[in-house]
Structures are given as structure tokens and as C-alpha cells.
C-alpha positions in Angstrom: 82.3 71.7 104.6 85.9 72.6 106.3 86.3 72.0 110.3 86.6 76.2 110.0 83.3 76.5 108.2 83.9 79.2 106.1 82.7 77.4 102.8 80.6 80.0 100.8 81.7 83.0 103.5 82.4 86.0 101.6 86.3 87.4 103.0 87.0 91.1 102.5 91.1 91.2 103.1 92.5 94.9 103.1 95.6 95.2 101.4 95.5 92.2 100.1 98.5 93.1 97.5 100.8 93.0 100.5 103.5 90.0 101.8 100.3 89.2 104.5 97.7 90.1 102.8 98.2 87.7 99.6 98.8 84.8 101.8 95.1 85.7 103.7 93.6 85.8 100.4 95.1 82.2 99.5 94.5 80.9 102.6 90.7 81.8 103.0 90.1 80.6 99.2 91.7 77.5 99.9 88.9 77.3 103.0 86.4 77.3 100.5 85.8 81.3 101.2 84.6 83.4 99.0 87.5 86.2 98.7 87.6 89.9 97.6 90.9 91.8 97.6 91.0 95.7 98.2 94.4 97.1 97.7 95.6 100.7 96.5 97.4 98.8 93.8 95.3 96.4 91.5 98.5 95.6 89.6 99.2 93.6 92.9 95.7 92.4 93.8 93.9 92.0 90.3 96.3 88.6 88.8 95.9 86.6 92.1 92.1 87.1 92.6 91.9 86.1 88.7 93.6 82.8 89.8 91.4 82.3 93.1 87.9 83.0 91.4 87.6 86.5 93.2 87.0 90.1 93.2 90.0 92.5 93.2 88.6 96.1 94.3 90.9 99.6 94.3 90.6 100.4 97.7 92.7 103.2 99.8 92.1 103.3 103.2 93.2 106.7 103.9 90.6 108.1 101.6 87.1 107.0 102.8 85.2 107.9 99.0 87.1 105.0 98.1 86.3 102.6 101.2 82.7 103.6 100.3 82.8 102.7 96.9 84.6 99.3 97.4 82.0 98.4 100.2 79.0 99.6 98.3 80.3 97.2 95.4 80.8 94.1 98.0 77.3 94.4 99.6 75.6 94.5 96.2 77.2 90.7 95.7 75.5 90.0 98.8 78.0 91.6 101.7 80.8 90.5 103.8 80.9 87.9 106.3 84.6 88.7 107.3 86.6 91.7 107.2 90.3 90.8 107.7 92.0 94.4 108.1 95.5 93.6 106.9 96.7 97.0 105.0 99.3 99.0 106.8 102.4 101.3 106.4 105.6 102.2 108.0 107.0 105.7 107.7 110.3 105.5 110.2 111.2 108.7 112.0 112.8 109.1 115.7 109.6 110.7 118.0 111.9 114.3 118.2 112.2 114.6 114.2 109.1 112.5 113.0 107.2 115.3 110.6 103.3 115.7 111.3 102.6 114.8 107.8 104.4 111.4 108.3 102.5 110.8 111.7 99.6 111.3 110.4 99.3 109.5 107.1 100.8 106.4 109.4 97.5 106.6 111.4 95.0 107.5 108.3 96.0 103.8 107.1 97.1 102.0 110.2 94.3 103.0 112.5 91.6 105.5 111.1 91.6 103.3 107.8 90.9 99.9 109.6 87.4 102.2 111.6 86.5 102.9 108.4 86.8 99.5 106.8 84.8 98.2 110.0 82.2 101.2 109.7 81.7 100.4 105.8 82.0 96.9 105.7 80.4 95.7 109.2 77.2 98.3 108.4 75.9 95.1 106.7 77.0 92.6 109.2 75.0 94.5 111.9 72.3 94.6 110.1 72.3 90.6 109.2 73.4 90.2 112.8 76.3 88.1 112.2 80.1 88.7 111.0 83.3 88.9 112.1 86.5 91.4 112.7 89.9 90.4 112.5 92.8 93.1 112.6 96.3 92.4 112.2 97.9 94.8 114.7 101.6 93.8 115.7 104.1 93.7 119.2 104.8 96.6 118.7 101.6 97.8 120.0 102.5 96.3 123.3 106.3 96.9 122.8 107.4 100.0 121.7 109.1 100.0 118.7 111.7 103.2 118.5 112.6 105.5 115.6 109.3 104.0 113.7 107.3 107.4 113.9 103.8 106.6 114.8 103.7 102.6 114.0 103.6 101.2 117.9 100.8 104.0 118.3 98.7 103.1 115.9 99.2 99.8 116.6 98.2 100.1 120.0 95.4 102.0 119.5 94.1 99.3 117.1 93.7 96.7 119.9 91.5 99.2 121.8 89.3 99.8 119.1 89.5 96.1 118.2 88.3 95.6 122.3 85.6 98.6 121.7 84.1 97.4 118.6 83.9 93.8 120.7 82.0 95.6 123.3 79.5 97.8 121.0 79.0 95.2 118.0 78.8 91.7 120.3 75.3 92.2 121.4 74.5 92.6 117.5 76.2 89.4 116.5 79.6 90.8 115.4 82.9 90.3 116.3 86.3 91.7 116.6 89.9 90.2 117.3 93.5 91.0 116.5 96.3 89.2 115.5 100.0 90.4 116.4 102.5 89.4 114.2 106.3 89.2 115.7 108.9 89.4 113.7 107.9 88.1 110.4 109.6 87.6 106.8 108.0 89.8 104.0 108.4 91.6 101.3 108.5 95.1 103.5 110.9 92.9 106.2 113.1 91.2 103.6 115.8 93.6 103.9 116.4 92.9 107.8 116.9 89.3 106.2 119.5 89.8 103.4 122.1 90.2 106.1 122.8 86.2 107.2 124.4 87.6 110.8 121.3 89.6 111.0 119.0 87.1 110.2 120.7 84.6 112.7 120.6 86.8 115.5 116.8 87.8 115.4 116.2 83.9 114.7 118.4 83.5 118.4 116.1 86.1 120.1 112.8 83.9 119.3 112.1 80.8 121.9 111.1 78.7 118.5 114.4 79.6 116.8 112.9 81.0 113.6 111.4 84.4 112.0 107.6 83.7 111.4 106.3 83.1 107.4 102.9 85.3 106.7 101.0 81.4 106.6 101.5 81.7 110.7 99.4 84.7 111.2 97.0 83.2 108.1 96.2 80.4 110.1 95.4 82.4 113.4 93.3 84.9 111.3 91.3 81.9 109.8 90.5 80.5 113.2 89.4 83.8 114.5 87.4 84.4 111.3 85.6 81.3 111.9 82.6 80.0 113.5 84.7 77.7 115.5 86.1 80.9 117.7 82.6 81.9 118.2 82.6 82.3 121.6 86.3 84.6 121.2 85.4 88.5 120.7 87.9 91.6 122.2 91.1 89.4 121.7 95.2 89.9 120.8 96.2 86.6 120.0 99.8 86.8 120.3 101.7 85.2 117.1 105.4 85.6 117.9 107.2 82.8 119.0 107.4 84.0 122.2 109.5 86.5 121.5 107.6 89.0 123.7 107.9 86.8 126.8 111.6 86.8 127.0 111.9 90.1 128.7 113.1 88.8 132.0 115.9 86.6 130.1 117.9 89.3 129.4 118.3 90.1 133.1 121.7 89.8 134.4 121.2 86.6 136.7 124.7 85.9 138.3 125.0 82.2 139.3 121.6 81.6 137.4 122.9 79.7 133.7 
């Protein structure tokens, strides 16, 4: 058994195709965990849950027939222990031009998606009276993040359902945390990165001097998953270098070095 404990704990990770989500999935296999990966995309999903011994699911969060069906399949192999909401999208668009169609598929994935994961997933977890919620939310729902259409919204709005699930499902024995990424290199990042300049300048903005690799918010996700942060329900942990806390650095400070 792992200090984390989640030998023979069964992992559902939403879009687990993605930079993030693939990580998760290796992360919580290599934890002894059993995983199951839901992605839209099983081209993405299906190879690396062959090589990890688990389940790959077709799973799109903005359609909940399809949440259903992937939850009905997971609770037949005995239900979930962990649902790691990890699926998102980003549709830019300045707040005077954004399109209503663009807003709102943002939030169908980004926020009304992860509800219904929790709804579909943590049904059995309430029932069994144990289980855990960990989101993967971002800065920018803290920090507003301009010309990204509804992204810091929905982001925000995912660490108050995060806090509301804490505060409906803790008396049942489940519960519910978020991780916020800073800045981080991925797949959907990479092209901030191909710039060197670019990439040096963000890595100057971070107190720890470098962009964050998907492992970093892997291992918060794990801890929060486990038994060990059993006592931790309603949470943001904060995974950004401190980038968020330099705020009052960029102040003018005359005589100040």
C-alpha cells in the first residue's frame, strides 16, 4: 500500500485524452489506482488505458446521454471512488464580440459538464458514503483572464460549486476540492512556448522561475484524491508558482529596489 492509499481505488479522470488529463491517468495508475478515462476522443484515450490496464469510455460532457452512459458503465464495475474533473475548452473572444454560442458551449463543458460528471458519478459515492471530488479549475478564476470569452467565468463559478458540493455532500462522506493550474506547458499552451522571448518572459513573471509541467498539478490532485487529505473538503489549492501573489511587485516603489 502507497503512503496516498489509493491502491485498488477506482479513478474516473474527465478528459483524460488531454495534455492534463493523460498525465492524471499515469499518475493515479502508477498509485496503484484503478483508472478509467472518459474523453470525447477515444483515439486519444483508448492506446494509453490499453498500456495502464484500464477502461477508456466515450464521454462528452456537454451532452449529459453520454455522461449517463459512461457512469452507468463505471458503476456496473463496481463505481468510482474519485472523480478527477479535468476536461475543459477555450473558445477566445473579447467580452463586447464573444458570440452566445461560443459562451455557452465554454460553460456546457467547463462548468455545467463537471455538475454533471459529479451528479452521475458521485450518485454512487453518496450512496456508499465515501468518495472524493477533485476539479481542475485555473487563476483565471480568481484573475480575470481578458479576450478569453467565458473561461475566467466558468472557472470561477467552478470553485463555488466545488465549495457547495463540499457543503451538501460532506455530511454524506464525499468530498470536493479544486486545483488551479497557473501557467502551465501543454499541448493547448504549447504555442505561447514556441516563441523563446515569450517563453523567457512568462518564466521571469513566476517567483520559481519556471512554467509548471502537467505532473505539478498530478501530484496535488493525487493528494487531494486521497485518504491522507481527508480532513480537506471546499478547497483551491493554488498551483502556480506564486505567480498570483506578485501583484503588489509590479507597483511603482521609488527608492524601494
Amino acid at each position: 500500500m502507497s503512503w496516498l492509499g489509493l491502491t485498488g481505488k477506482r479513478a474516473v479522470i474527465t478528459g483524460a485524452g488531454g495534455g492534463i488529463g493523460q498525465v492524471l491517468a499515469r499518475s493515479f495508475a502508477a498509485e496503484g489506482a484503478q483508472v478509467v478515462l472518459l474523453d470525447r476522443d477515444l483515439d486519444r484515450s483508448a492506446p494509453l488505458a490499453a498500456e495502464l490496464g484500464g477502461l477508456a469510455l466515450i464521454c462528452d460532457l456537454a451532452d449529459p446521454d453520454s455522461v449517463a452512459e459512461a457512469a452507468t458503465r463505471v458503476e456496473a464495475e463496481g463505481g468510482a471512488d474519485v472523480l478527477v474533473n479535468a476536461a475543459a475548452i477555450l473558445r477566445p473572444g473579447a467580452l463586447d464580440t464573444v458570440s452566445t454560442a461560443d459562451w455557452s458551449a465554454m460553460l456546457a463543458v467547463n462548468l455545467t459538464g463537471y455538475l454533471t460528471a459529479a451528479q452521475a458519478f458521485g450518485r454512487g459515492m453518496l450512496t456508499r458514503g465515501r468518495g472524493s471530488l477533485v476539479h481542475i479549475a485555473s487563476i483565471a478564476g480568481s484573475q480575470p483572464q481578458p479576450a478569453s470569452g467565458a473561461y475566467s467565468a466558468s472557472k470561477a463559478a467552478t470553485l463555488m460549486m466545488s465549495r457547495q458540493l463540499a457543503q451538501e455532500w460532506g455530511p454524506r462522506g464525499v468530498r470536493s476540492n479544486c486545483v488551479s493550474p497557473g501557467l502551465v506547458l501543454t499541448p493547448m499552451s504549447a504555442a505561447f512556448y514556441a516563441d523563446p522571448d515569450v517563453k523567457a518572459r512568462r518564466e521571469a513573471m513566476v517567483p520559481l522561475r519556471r512554467i509548471a509541467a502537467p505532473q505539478d498539478m498530478a501530484d496535488v490532485a493525487l493528494f487531494l484524491a486521497s485518504d491522507r487529505a481527508g480532513y480537506v473538503t471546499g478547497q483551491d489549492i493554488v498551483v502556480d508558482g506564486g505567480l498570483s501573489q506578485c501583484l503588489m511587485g509590479l507597483v511603482p516603489r521609488p527608492g524601494y529596489a
